[in-house]
C-alpha positions in Angstrom: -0.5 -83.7 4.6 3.3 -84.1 3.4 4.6 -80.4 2.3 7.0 -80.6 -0.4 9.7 -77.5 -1.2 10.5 -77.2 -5.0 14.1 -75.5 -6.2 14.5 -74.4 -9.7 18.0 -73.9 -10.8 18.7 -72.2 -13.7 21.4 -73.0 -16.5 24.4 -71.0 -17.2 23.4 -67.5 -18.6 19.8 -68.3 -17.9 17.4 -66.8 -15.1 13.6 -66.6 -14.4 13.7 -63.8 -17.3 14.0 -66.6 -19.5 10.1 -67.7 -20.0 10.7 -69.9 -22.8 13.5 -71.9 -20.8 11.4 -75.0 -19.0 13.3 -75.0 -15.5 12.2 -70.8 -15.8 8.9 -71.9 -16.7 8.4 -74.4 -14.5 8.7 -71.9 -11.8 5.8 -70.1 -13.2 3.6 -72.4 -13.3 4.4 -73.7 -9.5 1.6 -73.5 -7.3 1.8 -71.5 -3.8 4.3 -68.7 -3.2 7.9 -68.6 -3.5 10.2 -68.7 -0.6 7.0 -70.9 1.0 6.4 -73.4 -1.8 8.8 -72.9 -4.5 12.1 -70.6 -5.3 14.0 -70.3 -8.1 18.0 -69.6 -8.9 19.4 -67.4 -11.5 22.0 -69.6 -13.3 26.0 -68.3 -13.0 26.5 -65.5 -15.6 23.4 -64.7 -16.4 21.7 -61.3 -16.8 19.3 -61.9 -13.7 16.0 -59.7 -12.3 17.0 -57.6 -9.6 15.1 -60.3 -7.4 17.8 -62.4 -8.1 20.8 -62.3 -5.4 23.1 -64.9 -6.9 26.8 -63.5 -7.4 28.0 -64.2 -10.7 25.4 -62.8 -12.6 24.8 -58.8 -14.0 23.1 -56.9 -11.2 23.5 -53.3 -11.0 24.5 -50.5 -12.4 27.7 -50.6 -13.0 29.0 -51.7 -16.6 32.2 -53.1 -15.2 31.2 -54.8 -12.1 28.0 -56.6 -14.5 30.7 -57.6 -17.1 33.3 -58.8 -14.2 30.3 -60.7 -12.9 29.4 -62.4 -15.8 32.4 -63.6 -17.0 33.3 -65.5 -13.3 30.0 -66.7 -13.9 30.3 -68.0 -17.6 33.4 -68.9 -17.0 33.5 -70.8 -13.8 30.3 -71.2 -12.5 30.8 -68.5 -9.8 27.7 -68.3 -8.2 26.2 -71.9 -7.3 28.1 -71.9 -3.9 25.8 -69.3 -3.2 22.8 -70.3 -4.4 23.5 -74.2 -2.4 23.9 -71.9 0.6 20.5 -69.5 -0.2 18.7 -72.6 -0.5 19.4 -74.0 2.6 18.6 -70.9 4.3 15.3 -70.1 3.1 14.6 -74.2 3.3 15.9 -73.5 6.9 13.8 -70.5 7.7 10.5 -72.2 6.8 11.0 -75.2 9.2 12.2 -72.9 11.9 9.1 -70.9 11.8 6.2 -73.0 10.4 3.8 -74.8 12.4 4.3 -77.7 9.0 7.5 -77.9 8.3 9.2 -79.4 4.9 8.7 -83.6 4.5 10.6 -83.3 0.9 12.4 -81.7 -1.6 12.1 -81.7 -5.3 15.1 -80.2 -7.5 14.8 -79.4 -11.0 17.7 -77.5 -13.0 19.3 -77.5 -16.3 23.2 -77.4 -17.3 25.0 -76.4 -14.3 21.9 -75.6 -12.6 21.5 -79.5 -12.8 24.7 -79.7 -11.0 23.7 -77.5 -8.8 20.7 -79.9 -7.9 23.6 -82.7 -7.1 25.4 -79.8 -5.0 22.3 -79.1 -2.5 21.4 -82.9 -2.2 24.9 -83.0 -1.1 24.6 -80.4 1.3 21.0 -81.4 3.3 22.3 -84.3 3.5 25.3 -83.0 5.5 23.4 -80.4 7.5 21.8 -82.3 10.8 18.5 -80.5 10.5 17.9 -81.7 7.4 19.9 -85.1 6.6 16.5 -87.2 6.9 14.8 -85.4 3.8 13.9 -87.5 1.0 15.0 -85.7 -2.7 14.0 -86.0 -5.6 16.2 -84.7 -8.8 14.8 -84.1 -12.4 18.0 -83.1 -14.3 18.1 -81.6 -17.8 21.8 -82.4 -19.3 23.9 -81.9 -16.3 27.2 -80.3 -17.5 29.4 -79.1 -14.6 32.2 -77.9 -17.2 35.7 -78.5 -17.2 37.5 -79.0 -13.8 34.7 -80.1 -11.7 34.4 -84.0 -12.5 36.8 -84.4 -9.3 34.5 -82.7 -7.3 32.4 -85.4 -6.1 29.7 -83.3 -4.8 29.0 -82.5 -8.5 29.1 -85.5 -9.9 27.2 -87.9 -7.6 24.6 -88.3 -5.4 24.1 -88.3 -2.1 21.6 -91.5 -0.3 18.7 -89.4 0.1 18.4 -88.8 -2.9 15.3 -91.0 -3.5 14.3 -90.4 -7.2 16.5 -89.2 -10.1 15.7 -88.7 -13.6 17.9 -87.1 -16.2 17.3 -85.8 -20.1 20.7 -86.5 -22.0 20.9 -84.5 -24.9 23.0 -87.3 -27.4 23.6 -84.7 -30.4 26.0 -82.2 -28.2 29.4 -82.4 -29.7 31.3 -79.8 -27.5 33.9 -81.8 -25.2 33.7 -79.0 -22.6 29.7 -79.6 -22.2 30.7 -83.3 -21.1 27.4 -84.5 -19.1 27.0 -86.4 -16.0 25.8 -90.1 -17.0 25.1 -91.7 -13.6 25.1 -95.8 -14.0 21.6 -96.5 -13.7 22.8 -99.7 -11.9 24.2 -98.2 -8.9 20.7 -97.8 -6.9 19.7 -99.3 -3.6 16.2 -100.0 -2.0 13.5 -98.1 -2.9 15.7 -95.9 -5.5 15.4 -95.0 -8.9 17.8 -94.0 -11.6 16.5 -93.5 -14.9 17.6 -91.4 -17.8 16.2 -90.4 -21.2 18.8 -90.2 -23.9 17.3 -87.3 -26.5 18.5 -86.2 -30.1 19.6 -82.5 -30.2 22.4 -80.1 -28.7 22.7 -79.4 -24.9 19.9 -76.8 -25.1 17.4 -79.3 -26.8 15.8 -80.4 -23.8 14.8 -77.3 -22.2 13.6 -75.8 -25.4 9.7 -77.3 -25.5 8.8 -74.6 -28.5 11.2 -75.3 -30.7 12.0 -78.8 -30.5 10.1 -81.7 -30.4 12.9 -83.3 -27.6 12.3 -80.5 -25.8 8.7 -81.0 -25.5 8.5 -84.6 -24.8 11.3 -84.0 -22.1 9.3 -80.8 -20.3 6.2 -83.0 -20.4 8.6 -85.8 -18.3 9.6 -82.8 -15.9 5.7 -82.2 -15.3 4.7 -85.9 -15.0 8.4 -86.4 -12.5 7.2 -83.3 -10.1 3.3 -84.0 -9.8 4.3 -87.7 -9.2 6.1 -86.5 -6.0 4.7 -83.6 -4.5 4.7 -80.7 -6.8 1.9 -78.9 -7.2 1.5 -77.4 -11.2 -0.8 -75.3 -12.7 -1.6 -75.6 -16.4 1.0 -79.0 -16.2 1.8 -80.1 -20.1 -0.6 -82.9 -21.1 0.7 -85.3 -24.0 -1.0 -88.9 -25.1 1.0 -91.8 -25.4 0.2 -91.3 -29.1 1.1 -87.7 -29.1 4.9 -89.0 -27.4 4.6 -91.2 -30.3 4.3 -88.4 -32.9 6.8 -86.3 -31.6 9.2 -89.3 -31.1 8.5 -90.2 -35.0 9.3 -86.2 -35.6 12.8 -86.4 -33.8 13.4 -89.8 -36.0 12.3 -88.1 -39.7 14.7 -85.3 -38.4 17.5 -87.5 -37.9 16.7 -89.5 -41.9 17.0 -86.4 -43.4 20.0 -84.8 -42.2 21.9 -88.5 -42.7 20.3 -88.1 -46.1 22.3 -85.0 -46.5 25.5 -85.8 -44.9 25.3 -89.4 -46.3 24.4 -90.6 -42.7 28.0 -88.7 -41.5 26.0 -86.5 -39.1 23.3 -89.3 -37.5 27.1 -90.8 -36.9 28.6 -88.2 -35.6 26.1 -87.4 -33.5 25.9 -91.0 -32.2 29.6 -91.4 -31.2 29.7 -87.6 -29.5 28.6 -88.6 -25.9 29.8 -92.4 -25.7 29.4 -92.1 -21.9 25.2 -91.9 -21.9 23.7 -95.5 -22.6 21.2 -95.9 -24.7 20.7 -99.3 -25.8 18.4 -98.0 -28.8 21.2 -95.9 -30.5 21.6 -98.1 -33.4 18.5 -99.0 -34.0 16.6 -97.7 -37.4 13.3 -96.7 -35.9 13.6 -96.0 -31.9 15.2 -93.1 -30.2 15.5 -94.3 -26.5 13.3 -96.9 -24.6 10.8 -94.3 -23.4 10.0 -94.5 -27.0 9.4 -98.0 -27.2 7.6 -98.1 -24.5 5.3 -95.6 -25.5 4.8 -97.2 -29.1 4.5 -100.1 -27.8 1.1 -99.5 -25.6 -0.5 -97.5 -28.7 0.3 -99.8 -31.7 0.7 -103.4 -30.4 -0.2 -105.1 -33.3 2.9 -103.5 -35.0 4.7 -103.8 -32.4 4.3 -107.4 -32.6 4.7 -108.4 -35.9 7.8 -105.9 -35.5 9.5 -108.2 -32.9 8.3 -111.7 -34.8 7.6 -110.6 -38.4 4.1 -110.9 -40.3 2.9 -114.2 -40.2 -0.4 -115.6 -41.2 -1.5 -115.5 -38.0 -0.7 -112.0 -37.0 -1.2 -110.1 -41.2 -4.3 -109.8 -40.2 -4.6 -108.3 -36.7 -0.9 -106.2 -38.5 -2.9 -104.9 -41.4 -5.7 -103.2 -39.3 -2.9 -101.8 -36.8 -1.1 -100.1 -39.6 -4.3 -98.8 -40.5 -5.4 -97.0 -37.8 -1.8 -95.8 -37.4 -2.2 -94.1 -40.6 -5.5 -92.4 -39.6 -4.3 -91.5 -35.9 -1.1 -90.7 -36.0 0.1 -90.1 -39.4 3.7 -89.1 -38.5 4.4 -92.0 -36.7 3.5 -94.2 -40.3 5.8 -91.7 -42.5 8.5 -92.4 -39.9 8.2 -95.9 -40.0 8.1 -95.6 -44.0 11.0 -93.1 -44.2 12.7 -95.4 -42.1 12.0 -98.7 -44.2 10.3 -100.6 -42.0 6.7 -100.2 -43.5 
């Protein structure tokens, strides 16, 4: 049976003591035992548990050395060396003294910890022991901060990476938080490069409580590690028409506040990270094509008269699809209205 290893890397400031993060709580809800299964990496500058041993975050007693710490940390991302170098040792240590040793390795991480994902596909692929390991990457917003976008180690990946999927926040304005937007192109046999551009700041994604992007996108990190060897308890479980609802959410969301701003911020928001594609930006109605898609499936008849208009043939068949939309999933028909389209 095919034993995969999953690495959580924490964002910048962030550790496992932050349960409502998703890469933090991911890690909880991992299966097996850590340092066997599953480990997790405090984030550069964060105020980490004393199980932590990453340099650059606030361990200790000593006021000075923690605020030292977390500054390189903040700052410069002091720390994720270490934690490239960690993870190859424990990775290491279990093949050296386990009768079934590791067939794969899933990375999840947010921020720089997404970054740091690149950074350790980068190194097993350099390390003989463990060059033939297929990888598989789920990246929340991967910002590796100013200075590092010559670094190629941080900003591309290696050919054993096998599977990569990335959350792109679109709504984060900051030009230091620049994201890595990999050409989905630019994969070869038996690859896949998909991203999922998302409404919202560079936090957005990893925040499933409080924003409805941040659900839909930890639901994608559950689906991504159970497809390839990760085993979750209590994994999120969302209905095409529950994506559907929170989809229509994120769109009301984005009505009003161009309804306040006279549609300055929906532009603003728009034109802030040029570099992610998303071939629905300027559509009225859908926020990326994992939207469509989705709608698509649950409402077909409105799909369809969407792409070809209401005919005589299709008013019918249009009329009882927009009335079930109504009854099961009345946000997504206040959307569509809001939005002029219904």
């Amino acid at each position: 049976m095919p034993r995969v290893f999953t690495v959580y890397n924490c964002g910048t400031n962030f550790s496992r003591d932050n349960k409502d993060e998703t890469v933090a709580n991911l890690a909880d809800r991992t299966a097996g035992a850590e340092n066997r299964d599953w480990m997790i990496n405090a984030g550069p500058g964060s105020a980490s548990s004393a199980r932590s041993i990453t340099p650059g975050t606030s361990r200790g007693d000593n006021p000075i050395t923690k605020m030292v710490a977390r500054i390189r940390g903040l700052l410069g991302g002091y720390g994720w060396e270490q934690n490239v170098e960690h993870t190859l040792e424990v990775i290491n240590a279990i093949n050296a003294g386990s009768a079934q040793t590791i067939s794969g390795v899933n990375l999840v991480g947010w921020s720089r910890g997404a970054i740091t994902c690149f950074m350790i596909a980068h190194a097993l692929q350099e390390q003989q022991a463990t060059r033939t390991l297929p990888v598989n990457i789920f990246a929340f917003d991967p910002v590796p901060g100013p200075g590092n976008f010559d670094d190629p180690n941080k900003t591309t990946l290696p050919q054993n990476v096998v599977h990569y999927a990335a959350v792109l926040q679109e709504g984060e304005s900051r030009f230091i938080m620049k994201p890595v937007a990999l050409p989905l192109n630019e994969q070869g046999p038996g690859q896949t490069r998909v991203s999922y551009p998302m409404p919202g700041a560079h936090s957005a994604g990893v925040s499933r409580r409080k924003q409805d992007s941040g659900l839909v996108a930890s639901f994608l990190a559950h689906q991504f590690l159970q497809r390839y060897g990760t085993v979750l308890t209590s994994a999120i479980q969302l209905t095409s028409r529950d994506i559907c609802e929170l989809y229509a959410n994120m769109r009301l969301d984005l009505i009003a506040s161009g309804k306040k701003s006279r549609g300055g911020v929906i532009r603003k928001l728009a034109a802030s990270r040029k570099e992610i594609i998303n071939e629905f930006r300027d559509t009225v109605y859908f926020i990326n094509w994992h939207h469509a898609d989705n709608f698509q499936a649950t409402f077909p008849e409105v799909w369809r008269a969407m792409e070809v208009g209401v005919t005589r043939n299709n008013k019918a068949s249009f009329d009882a699809g927009v009335a079930a939309m109504r009854s099961r999933a009345p946000t997504t028909y206040r959307s569509l209205v809001e939005a002029g389209i219904l």
